[in-house]
C-alpha positions in Angstrom: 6.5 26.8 136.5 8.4 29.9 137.5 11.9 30.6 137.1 13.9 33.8 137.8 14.8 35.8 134.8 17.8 38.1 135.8 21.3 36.9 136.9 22.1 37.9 140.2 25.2 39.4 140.9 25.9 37.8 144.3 24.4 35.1 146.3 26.3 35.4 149.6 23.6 36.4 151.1 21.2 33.6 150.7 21.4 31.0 153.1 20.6 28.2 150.8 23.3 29.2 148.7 25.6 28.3 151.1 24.3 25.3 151.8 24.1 24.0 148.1 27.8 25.2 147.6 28.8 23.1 150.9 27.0 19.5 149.6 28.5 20.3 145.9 32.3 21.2 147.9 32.3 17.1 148.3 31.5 16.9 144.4 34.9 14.2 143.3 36.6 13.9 146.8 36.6 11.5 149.4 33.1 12.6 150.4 31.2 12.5 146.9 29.1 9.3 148.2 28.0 11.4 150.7 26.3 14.1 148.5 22.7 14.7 149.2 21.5 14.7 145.4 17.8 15.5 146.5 18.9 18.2 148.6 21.0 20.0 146.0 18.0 19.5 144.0 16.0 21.7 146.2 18.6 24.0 147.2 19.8 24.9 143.0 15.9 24.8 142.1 15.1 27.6 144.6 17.8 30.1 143.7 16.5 29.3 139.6 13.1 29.7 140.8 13.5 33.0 143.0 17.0 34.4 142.8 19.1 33.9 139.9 19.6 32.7 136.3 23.0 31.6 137.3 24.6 29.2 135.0 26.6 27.8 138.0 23.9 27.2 139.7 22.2 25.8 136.8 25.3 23.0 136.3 24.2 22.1 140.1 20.4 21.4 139.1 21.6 19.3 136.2 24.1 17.5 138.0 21.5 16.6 140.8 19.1 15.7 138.3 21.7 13.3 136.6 22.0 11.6 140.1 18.6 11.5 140.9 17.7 9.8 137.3 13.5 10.2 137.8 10.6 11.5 135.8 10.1 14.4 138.1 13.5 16.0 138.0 14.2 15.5 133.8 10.3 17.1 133.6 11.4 20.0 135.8 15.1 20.4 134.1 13.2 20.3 130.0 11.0 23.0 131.5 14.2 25.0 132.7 15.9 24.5 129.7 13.2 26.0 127.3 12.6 29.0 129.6 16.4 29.3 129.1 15.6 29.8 125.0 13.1 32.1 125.8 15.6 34.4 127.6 18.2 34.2 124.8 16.1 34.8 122.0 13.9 37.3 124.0 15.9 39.2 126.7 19.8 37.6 126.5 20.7 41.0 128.1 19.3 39.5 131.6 21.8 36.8 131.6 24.9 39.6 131.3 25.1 43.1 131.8 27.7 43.3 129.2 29.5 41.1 126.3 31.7 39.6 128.3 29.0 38.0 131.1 27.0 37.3 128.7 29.2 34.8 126.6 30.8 33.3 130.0 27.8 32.6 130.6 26.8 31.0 127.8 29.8 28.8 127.4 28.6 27.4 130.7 25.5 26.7 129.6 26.9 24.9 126.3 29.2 22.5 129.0 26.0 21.8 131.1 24.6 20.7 127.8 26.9 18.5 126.6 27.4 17.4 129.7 24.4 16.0 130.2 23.6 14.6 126.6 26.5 12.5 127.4 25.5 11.3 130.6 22.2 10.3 129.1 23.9 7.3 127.8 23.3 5.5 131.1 20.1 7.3 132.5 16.7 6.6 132.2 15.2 9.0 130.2 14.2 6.2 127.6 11.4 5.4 130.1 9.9 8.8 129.2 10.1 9.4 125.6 7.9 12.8 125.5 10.8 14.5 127.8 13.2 12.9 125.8 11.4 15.0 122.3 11.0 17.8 124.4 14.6 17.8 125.4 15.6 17.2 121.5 13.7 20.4 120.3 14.8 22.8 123.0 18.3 21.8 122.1 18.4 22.0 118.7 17.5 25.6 118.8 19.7 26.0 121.8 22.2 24.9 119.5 21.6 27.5 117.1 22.1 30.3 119.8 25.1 29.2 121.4 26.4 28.6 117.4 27.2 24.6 118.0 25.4 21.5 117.3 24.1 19.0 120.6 24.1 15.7 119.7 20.4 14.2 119.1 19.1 11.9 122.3 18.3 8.7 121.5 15.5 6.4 122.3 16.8 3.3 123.9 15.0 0.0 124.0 14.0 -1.7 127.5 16.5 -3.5 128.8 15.4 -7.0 129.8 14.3 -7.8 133.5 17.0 -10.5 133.7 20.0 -7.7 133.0 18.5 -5.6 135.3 20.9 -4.0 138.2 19.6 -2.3 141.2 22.3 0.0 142.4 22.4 2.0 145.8 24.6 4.7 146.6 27.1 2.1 148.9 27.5 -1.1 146.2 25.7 -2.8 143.5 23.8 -5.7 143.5 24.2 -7.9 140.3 20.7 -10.1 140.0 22.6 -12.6 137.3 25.6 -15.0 138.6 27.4 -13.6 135.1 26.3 -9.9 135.1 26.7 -8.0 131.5 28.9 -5.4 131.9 27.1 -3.4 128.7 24.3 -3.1 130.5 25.6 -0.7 133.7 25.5 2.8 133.7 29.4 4.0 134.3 28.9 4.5 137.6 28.0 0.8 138.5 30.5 -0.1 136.0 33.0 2.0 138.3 32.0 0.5 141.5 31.8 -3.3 139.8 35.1 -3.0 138.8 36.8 -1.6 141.9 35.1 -4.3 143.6 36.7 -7.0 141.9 39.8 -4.9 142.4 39.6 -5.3 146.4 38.3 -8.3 146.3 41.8 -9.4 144.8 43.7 -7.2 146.7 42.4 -8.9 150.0 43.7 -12.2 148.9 46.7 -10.9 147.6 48.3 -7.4 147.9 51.0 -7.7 144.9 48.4 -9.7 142.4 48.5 -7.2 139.0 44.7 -8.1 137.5 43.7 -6.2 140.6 45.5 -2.9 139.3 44.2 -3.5 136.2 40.9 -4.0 137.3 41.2 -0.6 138.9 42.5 0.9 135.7 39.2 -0.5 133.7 37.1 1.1 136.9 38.7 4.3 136.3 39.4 4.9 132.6 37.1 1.9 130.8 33.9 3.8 130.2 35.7 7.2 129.3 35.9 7.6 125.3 36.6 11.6 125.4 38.1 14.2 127.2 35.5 16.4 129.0 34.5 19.3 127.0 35.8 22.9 127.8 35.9 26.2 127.2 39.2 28.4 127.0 41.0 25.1 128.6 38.9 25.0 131.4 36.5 21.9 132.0 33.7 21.5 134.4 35.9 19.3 136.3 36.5 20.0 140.2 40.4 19.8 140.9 40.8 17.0 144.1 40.3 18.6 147.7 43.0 19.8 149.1 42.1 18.0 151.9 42.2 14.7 150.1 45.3 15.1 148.6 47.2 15.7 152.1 45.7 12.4 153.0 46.5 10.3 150.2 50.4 11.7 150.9 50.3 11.0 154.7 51.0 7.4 155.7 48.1 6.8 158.9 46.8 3.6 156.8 47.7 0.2 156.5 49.4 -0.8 153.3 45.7 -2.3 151.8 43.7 0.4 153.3 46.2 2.7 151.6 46.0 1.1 148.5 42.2 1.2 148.5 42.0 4.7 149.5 43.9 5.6 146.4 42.3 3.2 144.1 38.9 4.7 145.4 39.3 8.3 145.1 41.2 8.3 141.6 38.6 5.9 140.2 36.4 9.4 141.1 39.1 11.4 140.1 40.0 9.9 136.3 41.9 12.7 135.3 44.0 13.7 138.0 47.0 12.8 136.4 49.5 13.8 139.5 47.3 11.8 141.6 48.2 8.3 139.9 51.9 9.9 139.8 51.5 10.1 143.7 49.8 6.2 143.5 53.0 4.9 141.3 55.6 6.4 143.2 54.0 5.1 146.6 53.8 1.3 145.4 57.0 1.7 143.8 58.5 2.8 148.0 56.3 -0.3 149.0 58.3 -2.6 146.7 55.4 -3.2 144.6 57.4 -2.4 141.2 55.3 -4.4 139.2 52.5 -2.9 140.4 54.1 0.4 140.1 55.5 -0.2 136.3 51.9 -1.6 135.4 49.9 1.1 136.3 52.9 3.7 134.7 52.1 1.5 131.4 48.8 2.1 131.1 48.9 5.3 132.3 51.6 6.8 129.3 49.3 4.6 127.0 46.0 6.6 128.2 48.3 9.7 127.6 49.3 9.1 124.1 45.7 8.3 123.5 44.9 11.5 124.8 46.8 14.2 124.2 45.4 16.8 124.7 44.7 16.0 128.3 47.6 18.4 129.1 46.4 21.2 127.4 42.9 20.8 129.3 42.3 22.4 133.3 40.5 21.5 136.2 37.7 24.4 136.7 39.9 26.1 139.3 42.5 26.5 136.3 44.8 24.2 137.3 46.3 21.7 134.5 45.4 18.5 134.5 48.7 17.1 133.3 51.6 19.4 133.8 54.5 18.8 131.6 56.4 17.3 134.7 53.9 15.0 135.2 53.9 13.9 131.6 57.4 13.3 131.4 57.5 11.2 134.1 55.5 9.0 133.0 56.7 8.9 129.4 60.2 8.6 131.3 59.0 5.2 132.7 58.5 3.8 129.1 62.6 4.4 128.6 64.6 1.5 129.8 67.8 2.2 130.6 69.5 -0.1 131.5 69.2 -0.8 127.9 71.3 2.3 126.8 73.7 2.2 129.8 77.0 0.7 128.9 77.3 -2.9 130.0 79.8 -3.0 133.3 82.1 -6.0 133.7 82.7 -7.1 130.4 85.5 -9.1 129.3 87.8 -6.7 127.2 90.5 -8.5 126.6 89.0 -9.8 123.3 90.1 -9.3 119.7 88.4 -5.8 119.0 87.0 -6.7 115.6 85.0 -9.9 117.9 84.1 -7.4 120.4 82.4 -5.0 117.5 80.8 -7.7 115.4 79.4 -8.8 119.7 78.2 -5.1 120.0 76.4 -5.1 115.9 74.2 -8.5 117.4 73.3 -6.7 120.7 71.7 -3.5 119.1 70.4 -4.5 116.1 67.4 -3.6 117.6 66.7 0.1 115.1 65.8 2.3 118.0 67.4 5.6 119.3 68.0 4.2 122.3 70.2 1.4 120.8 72.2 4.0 118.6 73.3 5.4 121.6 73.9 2.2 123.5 76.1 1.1 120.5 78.2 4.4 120.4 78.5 4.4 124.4 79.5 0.5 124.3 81.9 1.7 121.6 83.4 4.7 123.3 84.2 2.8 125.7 85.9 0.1 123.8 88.1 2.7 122.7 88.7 4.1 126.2 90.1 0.7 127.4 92.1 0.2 124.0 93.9 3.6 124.6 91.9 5.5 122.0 91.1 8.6 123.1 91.0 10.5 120.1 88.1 7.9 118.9 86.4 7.7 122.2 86.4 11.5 121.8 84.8 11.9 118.7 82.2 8.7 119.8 81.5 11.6 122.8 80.5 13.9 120.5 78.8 12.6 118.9 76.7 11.1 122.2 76.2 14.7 123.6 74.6 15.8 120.4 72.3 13.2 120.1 71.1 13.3 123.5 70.5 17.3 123.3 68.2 17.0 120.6 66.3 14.1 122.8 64.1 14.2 125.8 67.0 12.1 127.0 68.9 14.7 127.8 66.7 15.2 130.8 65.8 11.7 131.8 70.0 11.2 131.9 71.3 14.4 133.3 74.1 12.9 135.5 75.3 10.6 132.2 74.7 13.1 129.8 77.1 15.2 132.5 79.7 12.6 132.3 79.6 11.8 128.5 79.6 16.0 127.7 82.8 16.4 130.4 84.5 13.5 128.4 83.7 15.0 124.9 85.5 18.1 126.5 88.6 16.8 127.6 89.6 13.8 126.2 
C-alpha cells in the first residue's frame, strides 16, 4: 500500500478535503452521532494515499478507524504507521521544510498515538493479535523518535457471549436483564448511563440520582486529562452553534435538560458548559439539582487540577479562572459566616460570648470570621466602638488575604468602611 510522502502545504484545493473537514466540523457537537465514520475513512485515506503526509489529516484516519473498530481499518492504520517510521528515520525533512514544522508535526503525531493506545482499552483489536504486535513494534521505535515512551497494547481475553453488548450508533442494547458495566466500551457506558438518567428524569424532573447518573455518563470512565502539547489538547472547543442553543430557551424544561445532559456528556471538559447547566437549573428552581452537580463538579476540579492549565485545540482554556472560582465559590456557605440577624441582645455579654465559643467551635476560616463578625457586632450594640473597630480590622485583613475577599465584595465593602470610620 501507497502513501504519500511529502506534506502538502495546502489542501484547499481538494474537493475531498473539504468534505472530510465538514463531517469532522460535527466531531463533539450536537451533530457528532451523525458523523459518517466510513466516509471520513475514505476521505483522510485518499489525501494520505495521494496528497499529503498531514498529521491533521492523519488524527482524522485514526479517529475514523477508532469508530469503525474492524480488521480492515486497524490493518490499514499499522501499515500507515510504519510507513510513518520510515519517513522519520529516512527522510523526516518531507514532513517539515524547517525545525519548526517539523516538531509541530511531530507533537501531533505523538497525541494521535496516545490517543489511540488509550482508546484501545475498549476496541477490538484483541480479536486480531498479529495487528496488535505489529502495532507494538512500530511504536516502540516510534517512541524512540518522537523521544517518549507509548504504552505497550495489551492482549485482552474474549469476553464471554453472555456479557456481550451490541451497540448501534442510536442506543445500546444490553442482552443480560443485569448488564456488567466493566464490560462496555466508554461509549456504551456513556449512553447506558444517560439513559438511566432520562429515564428518571421522565418520571420525575427534580429526582437527584438522575443528575448523578449524568455525572457518571460524563466523567465515570475518564481517569486522565487528555494529553497535550504546549497546553493545547486534541480536543474540539463546543460549536458555536451549540452553545447559542443550549443559552436560548425554545425547549421545554425536560427537553432542555436533556439537551444539556446530552451534549456535555460529549463534551466532558467543557467546564463553562456545566457552569451554563448549573446556573439554568438553579433559574428553574432546581437548587438541589443545581448545588449537586456544583459538588461534583468542584470535586472533579480538585481532582484535576490541571484542567485549567489545559486548552481546547482552538486555544481556548478549558477552565478559565472565573469559571473555577465559581464553582469553588459554591463550596463556601455563607450563611455560615454572615452574622446571625434578629438575635436577642439584651443578654449578659459574658452569656452571649460563651453562646458565640459553642456556635464556632467548628476550626475553620470561615468560622474565625463568623466569630469576629458575630463579635463586632456584639460590641456595636453594646456601644463599643473602639472594640468593634479593632474586630474590623482585623476582618478586612483576613478577608484580603482570602479568596473571600471576592466571593464577599459588598460585605467586605461594608466591614472595610466600618474599620475606617468607627
Amino acid at each position: 500500500m501507497q502513501f504519500a510522502s511529502h506534506l502538502k502545504d495546502n489542501l484547499d484545493n481538494l474537493e475531498i478535503y473539504h468534505f472530510l473537514e465538514d463531517e469532522m466540523s460535527k466531531y463533539k457537537t450536537l451533530n457528532h452521532e451523525n458523523i459518517k465514520w466510513n466516509k471520513v475513512y475514505e476521505y483522510s485515506l485518499e489525501i494520505l494515499q495521494q496528497f499529503s503526509m498531514d498529521a491533521r489529516i492523519y488524527n482524522y484516519f485514526v479517529l475514523s478507524c477508532i469508530a469503525l473498530n474492524n480488521e480492515e481499518s486497524f490493518g490499514t492504520m499499522s501499515k500507515l504507521f510504519e510507513f510513518l517510521v520510515d519517513i522519520l528515520q529516512n527522510s523526516p525533512k518531507n514532513l517539515g521544510k524547517n525545525v519548526e514544522i517539523l516538531n509541530t508535526q511531530k507533537k501531533k503525531i505523538k497525541s494521535v498515538v496516545q490517543h489511540f493506545i488509550i482508546e484501545t482499552d475498549r476496541l477490538s483489536l484483541s480479536h486480531f493479535p498479529q495487528i496488535i504486535m505489529d502495532l507494538n513494534h512500530t511504536f516502540r521505535i516510534l517512541g524512540k523518535i518522537l523521544e517518549c515512551d507509548f504504552k505497550e497494547i495489551q492482549v485482552k481475553q474474549e469476553i464471554q457471549k453472555s456479557e456481550v453488548i451490541s451497540s448501534t450508533i442510536k442506543q445500546v442494547e444490553f442482552h443480560t436483564q443485569n448488564p456488567n458495566t466493566n464490560s462496555l466500551n466508554d461509549r456504551e457506558y456513556r449512553i447506558f448511563f444517560n439513559h438511566l438518567a432520562f429515564e428518571l428524569l421522565e418520571k420525575n424532573k427534580d429526582n437527584l440520582n438522575a443528575y448523578a447518573m449524568f455525572v457518571e455518563a460524563m466523567w465515570g470512565r475518564i481517569r486522565t486529562l487528555p494529553v497535550d502539547s504546549e497546553s493545547i489538547t486534541q480536543i474540539k472547543y463546543p460549536d458555536k452553534n451549540l452553545i447559542q442553543i443550549l443559552l436560548e430557551n425554545n425547549f421545554d424544561e425536560l427537553e432542555h435538560i436533556k439537551c444539556f445532559m446530552s451534549n456535555l456528556v460529549l463534551n466532558p471538559f467543557w467546564i463553562e458548559g456545566l457552569k451554563f447547566f448549573c446556573e439554568f437549573l438553579y433559574k428553574r428552581k432546581k437548587t438541589n439539582a443545581s448545588k449537586l452537580l456544583n459538588t461534583l463538579t468542584r470535586e472533579f476540579l480538585i481532582k484535576f487540577k490541571e484542567i485549567s492549565n489545559l486548552k481546547f485545540s482552538n486555544g481556548e482554556s478549558m477552565c478559565e479562572e472565573q469559571v473555577f472560582n465559581y464553582f469553588l465559590k459554591q463550596g463556601i456557605d455563607f450563611n455560615c459566616i454572615k452574622p446571625k440577624a434578629n438575635k436577642d441582645r439584651q443578654n449578659n455579654i459574658d452569656e452571649i460570648l460563651l453562646d458565640m465559643n459553642t456556635q464556632n467551635s467548628n476550626n475553620s476560616l470561615f468560622a474565625h470570621i463568623n466569630a469576629l463578625i458575630e463579635m463586632a457586632k456584639l460590641f456595636e450594640e453594646k456601644n463599643m466602638p473602639n472594640n468593634a473597630r479593632i474586630l474590623y480590622i482585623q476582618i478586612k485583613d483576613l478577608m484580603e488575604k482570602t479568596l473571600l475577599k471576592d466571593y464577599l465584595l459588598e460585605d467586605y465593602s461594608k466591614i472595610k468602611i466600618k474599620s475606617e470610620k468607627m
